[in-house]
Structures are given as C-alpha cells and as structure tokens.
N, C-alpha and C positions, 0 to 999 in steps of 0.2 A: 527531416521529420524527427521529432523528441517524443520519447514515451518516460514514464514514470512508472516504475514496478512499485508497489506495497504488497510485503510477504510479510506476514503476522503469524507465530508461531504460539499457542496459547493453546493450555489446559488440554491437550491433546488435539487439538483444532490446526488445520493449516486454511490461511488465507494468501489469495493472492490475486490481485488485480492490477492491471496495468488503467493508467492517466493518460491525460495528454499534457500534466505539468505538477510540482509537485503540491502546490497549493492543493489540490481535491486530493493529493493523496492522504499529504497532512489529513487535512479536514475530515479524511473518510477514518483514520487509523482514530481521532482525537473522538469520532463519535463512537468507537469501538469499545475504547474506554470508557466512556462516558456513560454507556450503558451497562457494562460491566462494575463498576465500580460500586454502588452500592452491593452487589451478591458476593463480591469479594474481601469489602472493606465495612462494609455494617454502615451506621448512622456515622461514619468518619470523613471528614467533608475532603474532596481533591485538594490538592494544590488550585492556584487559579491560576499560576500559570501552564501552559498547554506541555511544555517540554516537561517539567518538574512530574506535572500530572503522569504523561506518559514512561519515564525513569522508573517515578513508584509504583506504578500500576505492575510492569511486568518482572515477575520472578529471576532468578539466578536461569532457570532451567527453561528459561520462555527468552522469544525477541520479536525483534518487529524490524524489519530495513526500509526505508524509502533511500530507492537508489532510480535516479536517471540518466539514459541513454541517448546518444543519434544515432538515430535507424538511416540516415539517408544513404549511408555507404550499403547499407544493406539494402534497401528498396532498389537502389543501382544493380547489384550483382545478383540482383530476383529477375531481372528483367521484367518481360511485362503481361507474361504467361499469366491467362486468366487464376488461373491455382496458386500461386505465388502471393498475387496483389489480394486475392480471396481471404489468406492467409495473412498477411501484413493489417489489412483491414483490422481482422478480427484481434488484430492485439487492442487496439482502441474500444475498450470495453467500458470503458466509464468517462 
C-alpha cells in the first residue's frame, strides 16, 4: 500500500493530507495556489506552467513537500487488530 503526504506550510497555515498517489496530491497543492494567487500576486498572471507556478507562489519562509511512502511493511507489523487497520484506513483521506 502507497500513500502520498502534502504538507503546505503558508502564511501561518499548516496543511496536510495524505493521497493515495501523487497525481491528486499535485493537483490538490496546484489548486491551492491557484486560488491564492490573485490575493497574493494582484492582477499578475501565474506561470502556466504548474512547477514554475508553485516555486513563485511560495515565500523564503513558507514550503510545501509532496513526499510518498509504502505502508505495506507497516500494515504487516499492525497486524490485523481492529484499532490498527481503523487507524491505517484513516490515513487515506483523499
């Protein structure tokens, strides 16, 4: 099993959602921007491409990580305690 973490650290704001590939994570971090971007940037149009966009958009003092994981070693060593897999579940949040 593969998860996707996006942690977004911005303007005092912490985000963080876990994927289940990094495609939606992308997607979820680039609509982040995207809605930000005029309140930050004024009538100044983004980049069009998506990476460039994302670079400018965030400050010295701000980040954002898309990092992914295999959980299977870990769903192994959970066993199969209902509390465990309850737990493993809830990381697939999006």
């Amino acid at each position: 099993m593969n998860a996707t973490v996006l942690l977004i650290l911005c303007e005092g704001e912490k985000t963080l959602a876990v994927y289940d590939n990094d495609a939606a994570a992308w997607t979820d971090l680039v609509g982040f921007v995207d809605q930000r971007w005029p309140d930050r940037f004024g009538p100044i149009a983004p980049p069009s491409d998506e990476a460039q966009r994302a670079c400018a958009f965030f400050r010295s003092d701000e980040m954002y990580v898309v990092a992914s994981a295999d959980l299977s070693d870990l769903q192994d060593h959970m066993g199969t305690d209902h509390h465990g897999m309850e737990w493993l579940q809830a990381l697939r949040l999006r």
